[in-house]
DRENVO-210129 format. One record per residue: residue in three letters; x, y, z of N, C-alpha, C in turn; residue number from 1. Coordinates in steps of 0.05 Angstrom, whole numbers. Each point is the difference from the previous one (the first is absolute). Example, Ala and Ser with C-alpha at 12.3 -4.5 7.8 and 13.67 -1.06 7.14 Angstrom:
// residues 2
SEDO residu    n_X    n_Y    n_Z   ca_X   ca_Y   ca_Z    c_X    c_Y    c_Z num
SEDO    Ala    264   -114    156    -18     24      0     18     24      0   1
SEDO    Ser     -7     21    -14     16     24      1    -15     22     14   2
***
This chain:
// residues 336
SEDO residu    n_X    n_Y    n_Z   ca_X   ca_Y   ca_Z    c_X    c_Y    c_Z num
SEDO    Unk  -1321    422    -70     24     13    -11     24    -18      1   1
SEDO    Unk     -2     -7     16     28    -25      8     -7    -25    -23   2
SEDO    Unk    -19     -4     -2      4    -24    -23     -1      0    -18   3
SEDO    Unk    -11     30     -9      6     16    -25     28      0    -16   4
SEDO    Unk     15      7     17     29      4      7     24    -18     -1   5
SEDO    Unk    -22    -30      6     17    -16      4     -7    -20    -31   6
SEDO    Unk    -32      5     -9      2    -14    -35     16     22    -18   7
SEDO    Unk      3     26     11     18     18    -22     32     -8      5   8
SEDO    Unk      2    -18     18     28     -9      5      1    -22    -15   9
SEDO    Unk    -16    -23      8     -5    -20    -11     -5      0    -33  10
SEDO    Unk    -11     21    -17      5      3    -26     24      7    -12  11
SEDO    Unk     17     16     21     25      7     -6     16    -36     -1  12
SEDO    Unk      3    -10     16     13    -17     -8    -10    -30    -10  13
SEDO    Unk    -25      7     -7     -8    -36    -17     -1     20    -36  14
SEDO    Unk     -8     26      8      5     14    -38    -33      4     -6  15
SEDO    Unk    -26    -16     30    -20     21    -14    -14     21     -7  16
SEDO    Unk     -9      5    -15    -25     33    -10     -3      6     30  17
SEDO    Unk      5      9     16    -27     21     25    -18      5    -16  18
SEDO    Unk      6     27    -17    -37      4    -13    -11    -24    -16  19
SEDO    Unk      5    -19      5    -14    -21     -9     -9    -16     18  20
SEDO    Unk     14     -6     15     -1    -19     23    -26     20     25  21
SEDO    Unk      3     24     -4    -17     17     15    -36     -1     -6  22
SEDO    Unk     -4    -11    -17    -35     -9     -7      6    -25      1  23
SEDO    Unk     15    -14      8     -6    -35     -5    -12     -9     23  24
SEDO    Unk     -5    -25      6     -3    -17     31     13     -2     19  25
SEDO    Unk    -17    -11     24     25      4     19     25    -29     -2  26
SEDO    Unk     -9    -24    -20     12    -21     -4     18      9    -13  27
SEDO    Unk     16     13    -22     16     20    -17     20     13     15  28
SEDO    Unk    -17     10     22     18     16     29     12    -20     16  29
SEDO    Unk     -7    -31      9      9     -4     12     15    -23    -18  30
SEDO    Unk      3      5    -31     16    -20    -15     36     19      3  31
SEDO    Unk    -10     23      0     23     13     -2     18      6     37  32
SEDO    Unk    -23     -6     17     12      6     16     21    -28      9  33
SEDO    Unk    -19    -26     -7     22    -24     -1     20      2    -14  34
SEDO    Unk      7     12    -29     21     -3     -4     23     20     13  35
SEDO    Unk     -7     32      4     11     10     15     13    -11     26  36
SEDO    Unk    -16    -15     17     12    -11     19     14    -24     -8  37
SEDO    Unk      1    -15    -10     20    -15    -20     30     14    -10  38
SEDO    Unk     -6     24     -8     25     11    -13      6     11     28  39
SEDO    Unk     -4     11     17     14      4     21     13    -18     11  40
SEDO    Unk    -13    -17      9     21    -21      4     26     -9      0  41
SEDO    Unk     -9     -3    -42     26     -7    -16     21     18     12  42
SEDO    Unk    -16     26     -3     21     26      4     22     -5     25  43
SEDO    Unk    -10     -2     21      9      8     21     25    -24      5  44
SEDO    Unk    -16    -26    -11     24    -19      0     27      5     -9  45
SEDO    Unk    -11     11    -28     26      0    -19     19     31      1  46
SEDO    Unk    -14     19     22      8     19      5     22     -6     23  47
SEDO    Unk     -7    -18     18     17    -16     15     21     -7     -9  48
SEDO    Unk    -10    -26    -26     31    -16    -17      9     20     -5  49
SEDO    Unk     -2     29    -28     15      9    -10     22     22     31  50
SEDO    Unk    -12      7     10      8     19     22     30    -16     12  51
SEDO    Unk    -10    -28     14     18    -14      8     14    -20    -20  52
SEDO    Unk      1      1    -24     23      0    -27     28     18     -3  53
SEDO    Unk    -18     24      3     20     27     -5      9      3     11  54
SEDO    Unk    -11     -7     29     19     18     32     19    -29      9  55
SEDO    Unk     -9    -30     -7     15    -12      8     24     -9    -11  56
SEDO    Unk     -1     -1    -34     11     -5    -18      9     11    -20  57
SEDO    Unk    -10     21     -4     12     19    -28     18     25     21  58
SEDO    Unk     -6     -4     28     12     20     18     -8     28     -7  59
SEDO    Unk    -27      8     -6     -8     19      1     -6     23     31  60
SEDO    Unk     -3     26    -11     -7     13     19    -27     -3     10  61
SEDO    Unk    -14      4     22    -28      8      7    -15      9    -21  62
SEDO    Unk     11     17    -12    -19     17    -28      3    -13    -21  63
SEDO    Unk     23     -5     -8     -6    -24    -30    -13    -23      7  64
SEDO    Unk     -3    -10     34    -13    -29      8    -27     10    -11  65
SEDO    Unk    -10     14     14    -27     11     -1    -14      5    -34  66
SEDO    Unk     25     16    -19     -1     -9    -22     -3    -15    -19  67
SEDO    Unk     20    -25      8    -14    -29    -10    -16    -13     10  68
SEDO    Unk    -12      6     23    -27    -17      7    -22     10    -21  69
SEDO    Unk      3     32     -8    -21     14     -2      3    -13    -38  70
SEDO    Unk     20     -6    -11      3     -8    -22    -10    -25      1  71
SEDO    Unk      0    -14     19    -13    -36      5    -23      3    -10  72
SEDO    Unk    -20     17     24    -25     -1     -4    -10     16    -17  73
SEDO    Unk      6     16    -21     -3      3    -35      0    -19    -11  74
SEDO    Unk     19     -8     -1     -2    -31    -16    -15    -10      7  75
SEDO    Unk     -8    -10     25    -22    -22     10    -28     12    -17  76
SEDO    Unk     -5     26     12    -29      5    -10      1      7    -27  77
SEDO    Unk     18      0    -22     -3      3    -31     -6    -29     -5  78
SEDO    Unk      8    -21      6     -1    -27      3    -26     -6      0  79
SEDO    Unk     -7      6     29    -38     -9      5    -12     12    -12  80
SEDO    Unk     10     31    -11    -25     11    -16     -4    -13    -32  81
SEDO    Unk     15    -20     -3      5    -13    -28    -31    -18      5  82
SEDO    Unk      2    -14     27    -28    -20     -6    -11     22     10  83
SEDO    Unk     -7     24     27    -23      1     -2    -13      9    -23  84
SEDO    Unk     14     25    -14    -14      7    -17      5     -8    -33  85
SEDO    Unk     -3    -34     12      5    -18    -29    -33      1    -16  86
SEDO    Unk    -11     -3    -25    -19     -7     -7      1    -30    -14  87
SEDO    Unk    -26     -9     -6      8    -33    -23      2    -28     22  88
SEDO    Unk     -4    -21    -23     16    -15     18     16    -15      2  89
SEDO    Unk     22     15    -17     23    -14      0      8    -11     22  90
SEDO    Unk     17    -29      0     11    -20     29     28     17      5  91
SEDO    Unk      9      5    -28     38     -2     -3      0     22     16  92
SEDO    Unk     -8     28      9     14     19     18     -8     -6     29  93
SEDO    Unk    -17    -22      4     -1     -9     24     27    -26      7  94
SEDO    Unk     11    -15    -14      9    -11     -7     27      5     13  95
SEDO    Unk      4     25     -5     31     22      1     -4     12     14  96
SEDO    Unk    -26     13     15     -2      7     32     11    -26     16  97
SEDO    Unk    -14    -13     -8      9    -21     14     33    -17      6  98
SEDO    Unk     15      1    -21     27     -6     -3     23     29     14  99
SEDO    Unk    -28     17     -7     28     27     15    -11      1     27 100
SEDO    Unk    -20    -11      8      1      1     36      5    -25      4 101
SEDO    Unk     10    -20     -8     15    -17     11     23      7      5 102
SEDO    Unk     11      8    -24     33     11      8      3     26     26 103
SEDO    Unk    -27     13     -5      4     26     21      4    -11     27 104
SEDO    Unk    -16    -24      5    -11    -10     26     20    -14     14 105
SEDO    Unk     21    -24    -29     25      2      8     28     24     11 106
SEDO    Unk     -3     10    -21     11     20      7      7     20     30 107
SEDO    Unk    -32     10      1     -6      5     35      9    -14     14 108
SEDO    Unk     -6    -21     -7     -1    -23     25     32     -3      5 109
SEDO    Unk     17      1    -17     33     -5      8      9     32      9 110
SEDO    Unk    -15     25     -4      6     21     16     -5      6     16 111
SEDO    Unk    -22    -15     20    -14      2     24     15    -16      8 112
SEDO    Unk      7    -27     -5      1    -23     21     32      7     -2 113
SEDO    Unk     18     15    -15     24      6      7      3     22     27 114
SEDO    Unk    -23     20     -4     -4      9     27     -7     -5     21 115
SEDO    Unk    -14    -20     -2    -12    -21     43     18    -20    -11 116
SEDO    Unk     23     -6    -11     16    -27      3     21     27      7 117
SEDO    Unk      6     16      4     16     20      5     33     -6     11 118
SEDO    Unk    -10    -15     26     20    -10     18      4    -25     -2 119
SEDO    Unk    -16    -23    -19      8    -36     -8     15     14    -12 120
SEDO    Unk      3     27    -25     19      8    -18     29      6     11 121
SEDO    Unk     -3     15     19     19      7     17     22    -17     19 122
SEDO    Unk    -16    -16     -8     14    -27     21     11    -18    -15 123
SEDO    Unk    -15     -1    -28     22    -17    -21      6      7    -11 124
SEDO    Unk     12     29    -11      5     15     -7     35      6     19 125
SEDO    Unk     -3      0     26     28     -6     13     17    -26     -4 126
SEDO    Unk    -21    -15      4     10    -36    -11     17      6    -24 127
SEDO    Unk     -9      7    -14      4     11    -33     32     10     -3 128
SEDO    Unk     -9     28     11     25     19      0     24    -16     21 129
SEDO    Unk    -13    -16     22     34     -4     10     13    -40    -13 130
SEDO    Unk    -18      2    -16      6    -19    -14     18     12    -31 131
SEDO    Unk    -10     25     -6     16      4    -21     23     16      9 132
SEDO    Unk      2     15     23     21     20     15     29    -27      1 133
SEDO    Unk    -15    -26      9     25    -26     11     16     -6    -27 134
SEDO    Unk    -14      8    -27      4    -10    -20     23     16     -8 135
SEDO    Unk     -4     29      4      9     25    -14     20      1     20 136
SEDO    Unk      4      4     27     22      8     14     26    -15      2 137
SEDO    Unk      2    -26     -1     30    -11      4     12     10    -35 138
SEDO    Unk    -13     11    -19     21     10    -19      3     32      7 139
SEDO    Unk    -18     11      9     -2     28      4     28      1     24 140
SEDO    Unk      0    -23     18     15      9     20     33     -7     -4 141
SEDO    Unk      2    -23    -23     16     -6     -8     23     16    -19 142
SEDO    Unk    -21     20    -20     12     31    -12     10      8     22 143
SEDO    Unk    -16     13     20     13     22     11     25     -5     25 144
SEDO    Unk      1    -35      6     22     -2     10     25     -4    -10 145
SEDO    Unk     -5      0    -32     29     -7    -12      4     37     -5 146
SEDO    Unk    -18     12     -1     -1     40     -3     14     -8     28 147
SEDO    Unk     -2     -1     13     14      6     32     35    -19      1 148
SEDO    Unk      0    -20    -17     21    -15      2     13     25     -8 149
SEDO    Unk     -4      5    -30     15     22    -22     10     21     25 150
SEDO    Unk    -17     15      9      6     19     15     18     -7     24 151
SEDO    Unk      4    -26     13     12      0     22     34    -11     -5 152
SEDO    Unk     -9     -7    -37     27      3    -12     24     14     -5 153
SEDO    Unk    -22     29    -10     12     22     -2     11     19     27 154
SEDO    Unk    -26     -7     20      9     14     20     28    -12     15 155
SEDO    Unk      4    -30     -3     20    -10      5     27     13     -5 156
SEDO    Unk     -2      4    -30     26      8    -12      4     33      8 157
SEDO    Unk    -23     14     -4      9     23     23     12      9     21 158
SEDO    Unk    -14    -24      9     13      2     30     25     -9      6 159
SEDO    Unk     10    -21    -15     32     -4     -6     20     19    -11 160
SEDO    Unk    -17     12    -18     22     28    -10     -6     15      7 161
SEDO    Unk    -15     13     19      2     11     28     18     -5     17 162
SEDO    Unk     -3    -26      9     20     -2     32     24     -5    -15 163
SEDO    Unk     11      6    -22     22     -6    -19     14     21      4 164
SEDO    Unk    -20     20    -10      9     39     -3     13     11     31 165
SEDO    Unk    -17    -11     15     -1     13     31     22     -8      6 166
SEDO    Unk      6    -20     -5     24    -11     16     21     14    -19 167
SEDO    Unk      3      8    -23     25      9    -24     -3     28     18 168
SEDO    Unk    -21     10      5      2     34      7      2     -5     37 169
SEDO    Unk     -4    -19      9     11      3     31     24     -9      1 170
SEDO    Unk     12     -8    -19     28     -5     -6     12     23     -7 171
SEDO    Unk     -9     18    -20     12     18    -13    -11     22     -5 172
SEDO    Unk     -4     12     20    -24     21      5      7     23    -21 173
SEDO    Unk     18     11     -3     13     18    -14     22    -10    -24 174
SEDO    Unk      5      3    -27     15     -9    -20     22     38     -6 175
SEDO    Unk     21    -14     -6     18     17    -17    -12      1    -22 176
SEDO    Unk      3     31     -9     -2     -1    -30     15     24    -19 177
SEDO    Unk     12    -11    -15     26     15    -11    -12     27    -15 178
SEDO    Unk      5     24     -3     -8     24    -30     15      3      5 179
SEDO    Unk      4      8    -37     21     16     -6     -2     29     -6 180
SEDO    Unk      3     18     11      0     28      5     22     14    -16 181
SEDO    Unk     -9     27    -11     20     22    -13      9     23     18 182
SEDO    Unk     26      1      5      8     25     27     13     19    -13 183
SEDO    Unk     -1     25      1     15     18     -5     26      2     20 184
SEDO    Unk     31     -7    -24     31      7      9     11     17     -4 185
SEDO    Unk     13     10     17     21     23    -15     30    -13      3 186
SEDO    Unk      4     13    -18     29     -4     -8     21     21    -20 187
SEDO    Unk     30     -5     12     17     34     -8     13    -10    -25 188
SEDO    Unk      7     17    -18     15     -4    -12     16     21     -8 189
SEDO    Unk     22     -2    -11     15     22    -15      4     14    -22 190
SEDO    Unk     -2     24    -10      4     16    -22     27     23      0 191
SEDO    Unk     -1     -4    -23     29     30     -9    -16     19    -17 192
SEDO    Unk      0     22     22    -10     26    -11     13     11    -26 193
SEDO    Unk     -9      4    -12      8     16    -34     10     25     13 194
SEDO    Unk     -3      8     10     14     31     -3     16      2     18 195
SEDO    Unk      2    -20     14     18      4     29     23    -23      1 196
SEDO    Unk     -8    -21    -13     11    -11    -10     13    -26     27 197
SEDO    Unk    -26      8     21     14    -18     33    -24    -20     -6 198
SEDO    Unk      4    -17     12    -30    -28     15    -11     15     15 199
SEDO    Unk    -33     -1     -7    -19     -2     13     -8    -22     10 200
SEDO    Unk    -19      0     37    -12    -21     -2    -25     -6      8 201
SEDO    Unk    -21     -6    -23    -24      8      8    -16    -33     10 202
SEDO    Unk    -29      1      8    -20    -10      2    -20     -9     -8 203
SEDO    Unk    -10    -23    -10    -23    -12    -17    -12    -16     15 204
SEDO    Unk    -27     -4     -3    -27    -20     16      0    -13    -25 205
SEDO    Unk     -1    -28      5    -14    -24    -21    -20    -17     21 206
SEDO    Unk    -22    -11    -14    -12    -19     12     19    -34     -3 207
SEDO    Unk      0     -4     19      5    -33      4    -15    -15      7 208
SEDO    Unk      0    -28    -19    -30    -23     12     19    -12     34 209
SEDO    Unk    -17    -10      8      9     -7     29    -13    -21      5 210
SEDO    Unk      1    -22     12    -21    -23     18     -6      7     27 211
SEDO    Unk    -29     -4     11      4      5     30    -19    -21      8 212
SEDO    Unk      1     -9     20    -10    -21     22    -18     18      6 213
SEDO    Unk    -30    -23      2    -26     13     25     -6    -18      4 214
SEDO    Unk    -12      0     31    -13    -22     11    -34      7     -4 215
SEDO    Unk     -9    -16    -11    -28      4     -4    -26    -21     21 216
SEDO    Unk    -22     -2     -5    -14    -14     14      1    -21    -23 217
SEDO    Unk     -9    -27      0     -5    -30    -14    -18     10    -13 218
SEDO    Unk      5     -5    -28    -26      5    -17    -17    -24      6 219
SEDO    Unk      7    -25     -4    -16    -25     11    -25     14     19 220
SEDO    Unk     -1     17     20    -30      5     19    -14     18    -21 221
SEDO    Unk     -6     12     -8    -21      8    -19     -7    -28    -12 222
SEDO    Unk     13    -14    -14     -5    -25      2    -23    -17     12 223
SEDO    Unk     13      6     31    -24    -28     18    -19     17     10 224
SEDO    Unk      2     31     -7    -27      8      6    -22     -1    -33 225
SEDO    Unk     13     -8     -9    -19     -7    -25    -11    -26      7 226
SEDO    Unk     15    -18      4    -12    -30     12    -14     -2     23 227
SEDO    Unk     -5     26     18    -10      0     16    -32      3     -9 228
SEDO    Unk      0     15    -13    -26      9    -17     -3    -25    -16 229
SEDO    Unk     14     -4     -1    -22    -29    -32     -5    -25     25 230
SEDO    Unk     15     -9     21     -4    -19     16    -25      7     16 231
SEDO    Unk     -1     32     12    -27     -1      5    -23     -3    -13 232
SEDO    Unk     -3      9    -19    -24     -6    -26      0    -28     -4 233
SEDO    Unk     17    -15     -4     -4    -28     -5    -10     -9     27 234
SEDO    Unk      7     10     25    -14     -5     26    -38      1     -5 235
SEDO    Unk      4     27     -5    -28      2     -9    -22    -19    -12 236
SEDO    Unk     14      6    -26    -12    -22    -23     -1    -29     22 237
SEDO    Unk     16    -11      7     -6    -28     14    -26      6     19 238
SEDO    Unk      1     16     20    -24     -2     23    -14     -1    -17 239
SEDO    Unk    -12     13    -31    -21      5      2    -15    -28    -21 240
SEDO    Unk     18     -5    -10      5    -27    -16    -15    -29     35 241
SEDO    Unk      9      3     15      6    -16     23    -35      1     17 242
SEDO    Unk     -2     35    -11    -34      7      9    -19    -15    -14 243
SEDO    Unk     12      7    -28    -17    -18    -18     -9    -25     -1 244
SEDO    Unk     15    -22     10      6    -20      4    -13     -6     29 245
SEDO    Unk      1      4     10    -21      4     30    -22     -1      1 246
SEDO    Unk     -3     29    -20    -34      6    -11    -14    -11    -25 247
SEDO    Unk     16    -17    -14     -2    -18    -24    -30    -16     -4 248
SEDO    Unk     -7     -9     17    -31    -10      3    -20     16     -6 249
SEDO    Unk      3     16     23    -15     24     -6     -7     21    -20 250
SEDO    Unk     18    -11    -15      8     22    -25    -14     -9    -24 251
SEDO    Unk      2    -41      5     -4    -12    -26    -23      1     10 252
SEDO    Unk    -20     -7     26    -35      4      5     -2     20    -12 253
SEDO    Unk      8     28      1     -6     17     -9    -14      1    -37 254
SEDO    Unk     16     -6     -8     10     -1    -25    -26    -28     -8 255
SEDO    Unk      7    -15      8    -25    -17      2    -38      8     -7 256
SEDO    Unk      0      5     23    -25     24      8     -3     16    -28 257
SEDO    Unk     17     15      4     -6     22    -18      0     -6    -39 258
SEDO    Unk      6    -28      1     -9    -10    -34    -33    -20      7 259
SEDO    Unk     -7     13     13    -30    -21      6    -21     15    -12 260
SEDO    Unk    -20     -6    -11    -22     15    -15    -21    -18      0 261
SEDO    Unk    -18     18    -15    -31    -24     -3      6    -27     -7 262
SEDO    Unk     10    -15    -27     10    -21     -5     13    -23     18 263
SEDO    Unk     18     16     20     16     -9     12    -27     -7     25 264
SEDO    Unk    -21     27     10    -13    -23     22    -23    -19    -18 265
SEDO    Unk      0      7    -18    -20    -19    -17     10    -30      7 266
SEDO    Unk     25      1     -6     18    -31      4     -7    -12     24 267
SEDO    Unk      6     22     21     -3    -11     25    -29     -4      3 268
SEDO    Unk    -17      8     -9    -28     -2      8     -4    -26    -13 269
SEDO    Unk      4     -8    -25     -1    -25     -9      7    -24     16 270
SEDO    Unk     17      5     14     22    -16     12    -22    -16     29 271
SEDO    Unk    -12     28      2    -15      2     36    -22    -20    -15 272
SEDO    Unk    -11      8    -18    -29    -10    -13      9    -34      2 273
SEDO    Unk     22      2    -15      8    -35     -6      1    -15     22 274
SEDO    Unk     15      9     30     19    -12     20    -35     -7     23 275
SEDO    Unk    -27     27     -2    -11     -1     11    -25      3    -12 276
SEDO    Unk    -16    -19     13    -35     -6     -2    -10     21      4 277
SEDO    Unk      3      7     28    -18     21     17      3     23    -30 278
SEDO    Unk     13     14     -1      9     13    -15    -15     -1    -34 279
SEDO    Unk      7    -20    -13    -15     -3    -24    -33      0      9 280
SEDO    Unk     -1     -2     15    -39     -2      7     -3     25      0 281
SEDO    Unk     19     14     12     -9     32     10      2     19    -33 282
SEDO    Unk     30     -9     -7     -1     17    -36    -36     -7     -6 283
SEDO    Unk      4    -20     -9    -21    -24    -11    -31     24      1 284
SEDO    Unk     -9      3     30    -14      4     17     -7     33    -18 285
SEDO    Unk     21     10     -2      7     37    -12     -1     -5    -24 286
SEDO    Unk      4    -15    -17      4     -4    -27    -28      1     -4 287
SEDO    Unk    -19    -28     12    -23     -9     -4    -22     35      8 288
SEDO    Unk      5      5     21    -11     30      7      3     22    -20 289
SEDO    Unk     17      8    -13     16     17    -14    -18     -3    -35 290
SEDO    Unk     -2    -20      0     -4    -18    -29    -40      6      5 291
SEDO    Unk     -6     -6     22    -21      2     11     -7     36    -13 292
SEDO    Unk     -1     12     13     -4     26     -1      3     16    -24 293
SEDO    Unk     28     -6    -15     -3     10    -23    -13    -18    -28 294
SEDO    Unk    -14    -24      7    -22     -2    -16    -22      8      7 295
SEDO    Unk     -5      7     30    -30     14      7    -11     20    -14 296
SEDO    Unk      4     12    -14    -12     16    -24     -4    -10    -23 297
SEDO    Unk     22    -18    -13     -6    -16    -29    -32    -20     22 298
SEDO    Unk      8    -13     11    -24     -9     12    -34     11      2 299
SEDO    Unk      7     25      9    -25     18      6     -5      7    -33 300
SEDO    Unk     11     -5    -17      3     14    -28    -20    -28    -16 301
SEDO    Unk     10    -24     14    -11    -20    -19    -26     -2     13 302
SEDO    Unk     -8     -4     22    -25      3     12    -22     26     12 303
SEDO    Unk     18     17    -26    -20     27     -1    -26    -11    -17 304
SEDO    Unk    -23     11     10    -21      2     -5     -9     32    -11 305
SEDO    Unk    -13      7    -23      1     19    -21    -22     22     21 306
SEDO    Unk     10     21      4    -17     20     10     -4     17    -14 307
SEDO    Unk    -17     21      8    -18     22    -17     31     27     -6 308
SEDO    Unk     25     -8      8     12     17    -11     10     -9    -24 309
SEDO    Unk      4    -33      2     10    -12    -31    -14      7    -21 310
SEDO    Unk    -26     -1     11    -25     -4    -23      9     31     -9 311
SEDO    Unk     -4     30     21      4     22    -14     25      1    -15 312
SEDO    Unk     18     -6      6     27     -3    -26     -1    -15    -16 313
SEDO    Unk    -16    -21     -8    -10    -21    -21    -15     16    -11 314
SEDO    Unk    -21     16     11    -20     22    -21     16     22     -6 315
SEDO    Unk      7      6     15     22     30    -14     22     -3    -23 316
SEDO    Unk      8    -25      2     17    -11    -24    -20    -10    -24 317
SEDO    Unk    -28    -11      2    -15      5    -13     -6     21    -14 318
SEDO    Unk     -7     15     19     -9     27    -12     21     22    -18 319
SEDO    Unk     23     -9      8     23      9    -21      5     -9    -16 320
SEDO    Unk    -12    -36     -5      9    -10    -27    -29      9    -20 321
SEDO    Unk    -14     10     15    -28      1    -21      7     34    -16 322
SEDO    Unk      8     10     19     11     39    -10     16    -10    -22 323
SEDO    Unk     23    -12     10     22     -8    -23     -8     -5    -29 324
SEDO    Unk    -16    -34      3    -21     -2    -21    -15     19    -19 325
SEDO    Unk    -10     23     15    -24     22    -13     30     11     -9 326
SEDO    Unk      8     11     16     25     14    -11      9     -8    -22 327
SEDO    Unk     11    -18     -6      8     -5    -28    -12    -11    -18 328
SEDO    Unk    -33     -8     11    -21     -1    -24     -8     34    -15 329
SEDO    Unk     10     15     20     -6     31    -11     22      7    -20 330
SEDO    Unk     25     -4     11     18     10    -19     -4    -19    -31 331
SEDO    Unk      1    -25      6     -9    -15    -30    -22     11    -17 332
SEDO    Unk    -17      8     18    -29     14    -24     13     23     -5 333
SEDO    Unk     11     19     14     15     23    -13     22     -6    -24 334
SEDO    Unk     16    -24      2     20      1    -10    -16    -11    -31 335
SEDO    Unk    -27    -19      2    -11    -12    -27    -17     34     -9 336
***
């Protein structure tokens, strides 16, 4: 039952008949079970690369990682199933197995060996960044001290028409200040009664404008409590200007770091490959492995030997070109 199970697996992914492969030999069974274990292989490798692609570099989640691995190894096995279930004997699609597992083998091989060179990366990778941070910071730091000059300009002149004000209002705490006001006067005057013919003397209110003196408080302090408020904010603005400048390194590593991507360790990996032997033997070593394995099936493909399941799909395609034949020797005698 188990190995039953495991050629109905094995047909699933090389693409052969089961009910065909089920009356054949046991050489047939164990042609398919080599390539099955072949495509596993491939699989699991490249389920690896694609997994640690996505999660290291495209910054995927766990589930889209798992996603593009599972998209890797589709591709891989639509690929192999091109030779296994090639017929003929054409060279040229061996040809192009061959040119696309070179590139694959490269390929792998600079996404593995970026992962066990992990920390050579990491290490010249700092070289890197505080070589470009030395580059970037005496202008970065240079902005923000003339931002701090500006400000310690302004705060300057604040602070002068400040201790300017203070001193006009501790001088003059209180100012005169003149209104002119309307007061109600009375005042008498005289009349000659018509019928009596004596002086009257009566009483009238007029408004009169008037000036009056008040001592008020200095308008000047509403004043320096407005300057009090802008001198502190410009206080502000400086510390944090002054923080910045402190933390300025840190800021540009930051910033550093965070523009780095595949390309960027690709460089550095180049870099390691060039500067170091040990290293190119080891790519070298994964390339040569890599390159290895995904021709192991074009391989097993060229030094297949013809079993009793070829022969039944060689006769069954027979036997459909001979129906075909009658078939349309029938319709021709009908049609004459």
């Amino acid at each position: 039952m188990r190995t039953d199970w495991w050629i109905r697996f094995g047909c699933f992914l090389t693409g052969y008949k089961y009910s065909i492969l089920q009356g054949c030999s046991e050489v047939s069974h164990r042609a398919v079970k080599r390539y099955t274990a072949a495509l596993l292989i491939v699989s699991i490798l490249w389920a690896f690369i694609g997994y640690s692609f996505a999660r290291n570099y495209l910054q995927c989640s766990s589930y889209y990682s798992v996603l593009g691995a599972l998209i890797f190894v589709l591709i891989i096995l639509q690929v192999e199933r091109q030779i296994i279930m090639s017929e003929g004997k054409g060279n040229l699609k061996y040809w192009v197995r061959g040119a696309i597992a070179l590139i694959m083998a490269v390929i792998g091989s600079v996404i593995i060996d970026q992962i066990i060179f992990r920390e050579d990366i990491a290490h010249r990778q700092l070289f890197e960044i505080n070589a470009q941070v030395d580059s970037l910071l005496p202008a970065k730091q240079a902005e923000l001290k003339r931002q701090v000059a500006d400000i310690d300009s302004s705060l300057g002149q604040k602070e002068a028409e400040q201790k300017k004000l203070k001193a006009e209002v501790d001088e003059k705490p209180t100012v005169l200040m003149t209104n002119r006001v309307s007061r109600p006067v009375q005042s008498s005057y005289t009349t000659i009664d018509t019928l009596t013919k004596t002086p009257v003397t009566r009483m009238r209110t007029t408004n009169q404008l008037v000036y009056e003196s008040v001592s008020v408080e200095n308008p000047k302090k509403s004043m320096i409590v407005a300057l009090d408020q802008q001198i502190r904010e410009l206080r502000e603005i400086k510390m944090r200007y002054d923080d910045r400048i402190v933390k300025l390194r840190e800021e540009v590593e930051q910033e550093a770091k965070a523009s780095n991507g595949f390309l960027y360790e690709l460089k550095l990996m180049y870099e390691i490959l060039r500067d170091s032997v040990p290293a190119l033997v080891v790519w070298l070593l994964w390339a040569f492995l890599l390159f290895g394995i995904e021709v192991f099936i074009l391989v097993n493909k060229l030094t297949h030997v013809e079993t009793d399941y070829d022969v039944c799909i060689a006769h069954h395609m027979e036997l459909h070109k001979r129906k075909l034949k009658l078939l349309a020797g029938q319709l021709e005698a009908v049609g004459g």
